[in-house]
Steps between C-alpha positions, in 0.01 A plus 500: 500500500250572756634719781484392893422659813723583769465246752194600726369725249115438450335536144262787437124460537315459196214772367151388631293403216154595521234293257316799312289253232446213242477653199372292213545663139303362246772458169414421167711347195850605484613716203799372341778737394745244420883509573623878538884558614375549864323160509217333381163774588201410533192700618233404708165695532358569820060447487434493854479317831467581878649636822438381819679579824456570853445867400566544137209322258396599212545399146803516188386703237463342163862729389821484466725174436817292591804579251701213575830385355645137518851541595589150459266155503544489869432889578245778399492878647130640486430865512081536560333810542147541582237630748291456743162595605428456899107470587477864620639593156868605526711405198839419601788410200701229551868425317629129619831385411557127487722203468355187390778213523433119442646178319477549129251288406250620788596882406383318115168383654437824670595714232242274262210565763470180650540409912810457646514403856566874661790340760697379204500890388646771684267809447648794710386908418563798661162772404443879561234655534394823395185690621369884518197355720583632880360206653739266308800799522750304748489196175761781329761461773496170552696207363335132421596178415259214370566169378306351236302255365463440053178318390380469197262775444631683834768662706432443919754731656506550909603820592710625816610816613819543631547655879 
């Protein structure tokens, strides 16, 4: 049941979302662990790719990977971690948490590599970052939200701060 507001009450303002960067991470072929009690795992290597944003560009390092587990044929959780490299040289880790939700045989397609049309998948994460460059510092207090984009050979992920 979805509470209501006292009549004339007003709803809250939402957090400004600020867009930080595309990030496109270069994945290979999944590794299949099979069925496990938690869910179906799968792991998904992480070769490369780009970042480019008003401020933050740069590149994904060729580390790190996507341990994913498919809850059900409609959802899957991912858990990346990574880095990046920004063109004056600051690494900066990343850990992205992720739902992937879709009709079953488009989560199928997907999950095989092929294209699915991204509106018919919904493709929501929430990543934070972790630096020790000074420049890049304030990226440890922040929080982001992206939403995201699977291709077949690549992961396209805009990235927002929250305000």
């Amino acid at each position: 049941m979805t509470p209501s507001l006292l009549p004339g009450a007003h709803l809250p303002e939402p957090p400004v979302l600020t867009f930080l960067a595309k990030l496109t991470v270069q994945v290979g072929p999944p590794i299949d662990v099979g069925p496990t009690p938690e869910g179906h795992r799968r792991i998904v290597p992480i070769l490369g790719g780009t970042v480019q944003g008003p401020t933050l560009r740069g590149r994904v390092l060729p580390a790190g990977a996507d341990f994913q587990v498919l809850r059900t044929p409609e959802l899957t959780e991912l858990d990346a971690r990574y880095a990046l490299e920004t063109d004056g040289g600051a690494v900066i880790y990343v850990h992205n948490v992720a739902l992937r939700h879709g009709r079953p045989e488009d989560m199928a397609r997907l999950n095989r590599g092929e294209h699915v049309d991204p509106a018919a998948i919904y493709f929501r994460c929430t990543p934070r970052f972790s630096t020790a460059a000074s420049e890049w510092s304030w990226l440890n207090n922040v929080l982001a939200v992206g939403t995201g984009t699977r291709m077949p050979d690549a992961v396209e992920i805009d990235v927002f701060t929250i305000g």
